[in-house]
C-alpha positions in Angstrom: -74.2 145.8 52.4 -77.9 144.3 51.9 -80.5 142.6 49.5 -83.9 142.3 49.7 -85.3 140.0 47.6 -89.4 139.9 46.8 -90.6 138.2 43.9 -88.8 138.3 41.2 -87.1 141.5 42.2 -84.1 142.0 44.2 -82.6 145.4 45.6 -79.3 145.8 47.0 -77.3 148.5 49.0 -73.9 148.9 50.5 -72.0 152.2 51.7 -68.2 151.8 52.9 -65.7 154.4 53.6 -62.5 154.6 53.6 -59.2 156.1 54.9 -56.6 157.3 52.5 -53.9 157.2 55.8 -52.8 160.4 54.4 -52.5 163.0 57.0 -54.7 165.8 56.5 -57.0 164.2 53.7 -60.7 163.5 54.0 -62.1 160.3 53.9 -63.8 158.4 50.5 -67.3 157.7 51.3 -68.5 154.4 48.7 -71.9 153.8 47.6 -73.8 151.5 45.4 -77.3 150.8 45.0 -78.8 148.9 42.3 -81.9 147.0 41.6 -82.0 143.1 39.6 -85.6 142.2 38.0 -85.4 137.9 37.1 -87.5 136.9 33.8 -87.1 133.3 34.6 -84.3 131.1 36.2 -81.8 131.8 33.3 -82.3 135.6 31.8 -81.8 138.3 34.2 -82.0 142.4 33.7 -80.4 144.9 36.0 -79.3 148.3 36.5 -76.9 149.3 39.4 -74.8 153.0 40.2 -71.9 153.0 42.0 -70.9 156.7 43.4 -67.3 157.7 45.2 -67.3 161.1 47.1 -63.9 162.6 47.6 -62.0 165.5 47.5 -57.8 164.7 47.7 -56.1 165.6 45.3 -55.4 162.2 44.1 -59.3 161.0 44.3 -62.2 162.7 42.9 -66.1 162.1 42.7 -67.1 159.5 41.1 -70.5 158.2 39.3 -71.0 154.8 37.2 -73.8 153.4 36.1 -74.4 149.8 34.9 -77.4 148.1 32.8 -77.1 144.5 31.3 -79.0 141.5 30.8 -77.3 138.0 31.6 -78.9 135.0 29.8 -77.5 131.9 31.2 -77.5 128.9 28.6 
């Protein structure tokens, strides 16, 4: 997991993966990568994906993606 922040931009990162315990399954590799621009001190914007990749039967891929603004008053 990482930021970097420059201006009034930040960009994060992470990647886990984990272990189902399950013999004979494959892992579930985790990603998310997003990006966060700030107007001001108070209104923010941001768009961020979050991805799963697995293949068990009781997991599957996985793809999100999130916008928003956040306005603090």
């Amino acid at each position: 997991t990482g930021q970097y922040a420059f201006g009034n931009n930040t960009v994060r990162a992470a990647y886990g993966q984990t272990d189902t315990g399950i013999d004979g399954e494959d892992r579930i590799d985790n990603w998310r990568a997003g990006y966060q621009y700030n107007f001001s001190k108070r209104t923010l914007l941001w768009a961020e994906y979050i991805g799963r990749s697995a293949d068990t039967p009781f997991y599957g891929d996985q793809d999100i993606l999130s916008i928003g603004m956040r306005h603090y008053f």
